[in-house]
N, C-alpha and C positions, 0 to 999 in steps of 0.2 A: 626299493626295488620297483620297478615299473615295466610293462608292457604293450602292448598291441594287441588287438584283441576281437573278433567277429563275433556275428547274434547268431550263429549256426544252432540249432538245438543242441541242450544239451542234458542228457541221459543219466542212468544211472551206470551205463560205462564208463562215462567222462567221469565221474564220478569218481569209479572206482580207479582208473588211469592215475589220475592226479591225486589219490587220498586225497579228497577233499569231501566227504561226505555233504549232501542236503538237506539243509535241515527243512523238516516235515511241512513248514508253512510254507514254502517255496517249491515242494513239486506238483501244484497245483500254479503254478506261478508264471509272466509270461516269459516267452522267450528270451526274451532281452533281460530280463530280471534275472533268469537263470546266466546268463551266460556274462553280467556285471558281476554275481554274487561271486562265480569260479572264480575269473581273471582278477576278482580282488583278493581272493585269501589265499590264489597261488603267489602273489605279490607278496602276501604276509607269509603263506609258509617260507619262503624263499627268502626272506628277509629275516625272522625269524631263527635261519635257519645259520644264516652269514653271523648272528649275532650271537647267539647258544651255542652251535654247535648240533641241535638239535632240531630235527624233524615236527611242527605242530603245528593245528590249522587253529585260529583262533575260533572261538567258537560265538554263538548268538545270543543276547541276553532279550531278554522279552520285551526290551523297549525297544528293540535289533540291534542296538550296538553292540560292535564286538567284543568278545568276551576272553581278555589279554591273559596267559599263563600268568603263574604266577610270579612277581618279581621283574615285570614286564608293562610298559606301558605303547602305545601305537596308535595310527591310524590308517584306517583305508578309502582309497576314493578311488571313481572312475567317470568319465562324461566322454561320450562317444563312445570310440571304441580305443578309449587308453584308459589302464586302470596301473594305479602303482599304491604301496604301503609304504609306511616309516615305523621301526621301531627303535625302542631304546632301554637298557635297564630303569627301572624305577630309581633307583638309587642318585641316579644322574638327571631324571625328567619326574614334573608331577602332571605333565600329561603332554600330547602331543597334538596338532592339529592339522590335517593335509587336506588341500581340495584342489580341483580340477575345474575349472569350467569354461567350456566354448564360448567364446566372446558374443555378446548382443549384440546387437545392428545399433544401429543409432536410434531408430523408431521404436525400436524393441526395448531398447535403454531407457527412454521419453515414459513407454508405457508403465514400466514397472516401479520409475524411480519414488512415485509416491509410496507405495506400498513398502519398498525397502528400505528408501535413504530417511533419514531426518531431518529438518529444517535447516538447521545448518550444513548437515551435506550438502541438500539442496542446492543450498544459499552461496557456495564455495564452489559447487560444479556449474553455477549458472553463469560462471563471470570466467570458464573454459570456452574452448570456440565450439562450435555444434558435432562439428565431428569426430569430438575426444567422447562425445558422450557415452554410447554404447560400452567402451574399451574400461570410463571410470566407474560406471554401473556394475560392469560385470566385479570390476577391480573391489569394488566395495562387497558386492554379496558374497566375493568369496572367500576375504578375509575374516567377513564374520562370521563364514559356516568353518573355517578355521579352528578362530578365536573357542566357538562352541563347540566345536570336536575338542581340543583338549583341555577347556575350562567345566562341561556339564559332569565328566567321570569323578574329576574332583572336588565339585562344591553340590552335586548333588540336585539340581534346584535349575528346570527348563527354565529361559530367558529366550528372546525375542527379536529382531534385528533391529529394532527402537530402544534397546538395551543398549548397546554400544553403538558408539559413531569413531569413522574415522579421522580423524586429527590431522596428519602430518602422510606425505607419500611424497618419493621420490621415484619416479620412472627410472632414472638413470644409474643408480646404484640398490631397487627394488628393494628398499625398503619403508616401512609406515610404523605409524603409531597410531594406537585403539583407544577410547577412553572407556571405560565402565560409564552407562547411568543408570546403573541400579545397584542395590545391594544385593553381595551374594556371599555373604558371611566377615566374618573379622579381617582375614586376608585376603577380603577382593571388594572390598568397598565400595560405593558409588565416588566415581570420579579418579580410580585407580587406572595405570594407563602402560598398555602393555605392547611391546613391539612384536612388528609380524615383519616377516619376506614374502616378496614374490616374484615373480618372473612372467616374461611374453613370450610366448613363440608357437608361432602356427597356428594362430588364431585361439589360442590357448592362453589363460592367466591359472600358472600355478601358483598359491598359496601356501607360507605355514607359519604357526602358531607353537611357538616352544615353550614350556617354561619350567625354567631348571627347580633342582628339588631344590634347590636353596632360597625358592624366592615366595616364603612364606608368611614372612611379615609384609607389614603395613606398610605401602608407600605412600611417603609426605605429599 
């Protein structure tokens, strides 16, 4: 489920309008914080809602990830002013991964790319022509805020954008491959390698990060 969505203030009517209560650390919080937090978890009730049958806002856990019913696994994002969720049974997903983000400039791509990509990215984006840079920057940081939306609920244990690097992408059928470099327990090993989707449009790269309940063991 996704949306469209303005930084109007928003109250404890909105609040109540949308049964979406706020939680205590956010009405002190800015504008726009308030008005991401709404447009993400009417995404998620509404989503939530297509999938149960049932009416429920997820709620916040102290690290602020959402805090999924039970028997439920999702995510939520929003950059600008679109916010959309994904959910799914647990039964079928061990977690999920969604992101949103406005593409960099090309200068903006230059600046950040040390701090995000890894040597090999680097090394792989250096021999693109100059002005893919911005579109594969973005394209990178947001598979791995992905990847860590639905890999940190299940292995427990922050990791890093120097953790994983991107492998393999195809613009034209928007799909990639992640590699793990680090360990994050017996079923996700350093050098495990796990696929993402994504999409362009409007200056937008949407992301996600699946991975089914079955995919528990070790890959060779």
């Amino acid at each position: 489920m996704s949306t469209r969505f303005d930084h109007d203030p928003v109250g404890e009517q909105d609040a109540c309008r949308y049964r979406i209560p706020l939680p205590p650390g956010l009405h002190h919080a800015s504008t726009k914080r308030r008005a991401e937090f709404m447009a993400g978890r009417w995404c998620a009730q509404r989503a939530l809602l297509m999938l149960n049958g049932k009416e429920c806002v997820p709620g916040m856990r102290q690290d602020r990830s959402p805090l999924w019913p039970s028997g439920c696994v999702g995510s939520i994002t929003h950059s600008d002013s679109w916010a959309a969720a994904l959910v799914a049974h647990q039964t079928d997903y061990l977690g999920l991964g969604l992101d949103i983000e406005h593409c960099l400039s090309n200068g903006e791509g230059k600046k950040l790319a040390t701090s995000l990509l890894t040597a090999a990215e680097r090394a792989r984006l250096s021999q693109l022509a100059p002005e893919q840079l911005g579109l594969m920057v973005t394209l990178i940081f947001s598979v791995k805020e992905s990847l860590f939306k639905a890999l940190y609920p299940v292995v427990g244990i922050r990791f890093c954008f120097e953790d994983a690097e991107l492998t393999e992408w195809n613009m034209t059928n928007g799909t990639a491959r992640l590699r793990l470099l680090c360990h994050l327990g017996p079923a996700w090993p350093q050098g495990k390698e796990l696929d993402a989707r994504f999409y362009y449009a409007e200056q937008h790269i949407f992301s996600l990060v699946a991975l089914p309940a079955q995919n528990t063991g070790i890959q060779d």
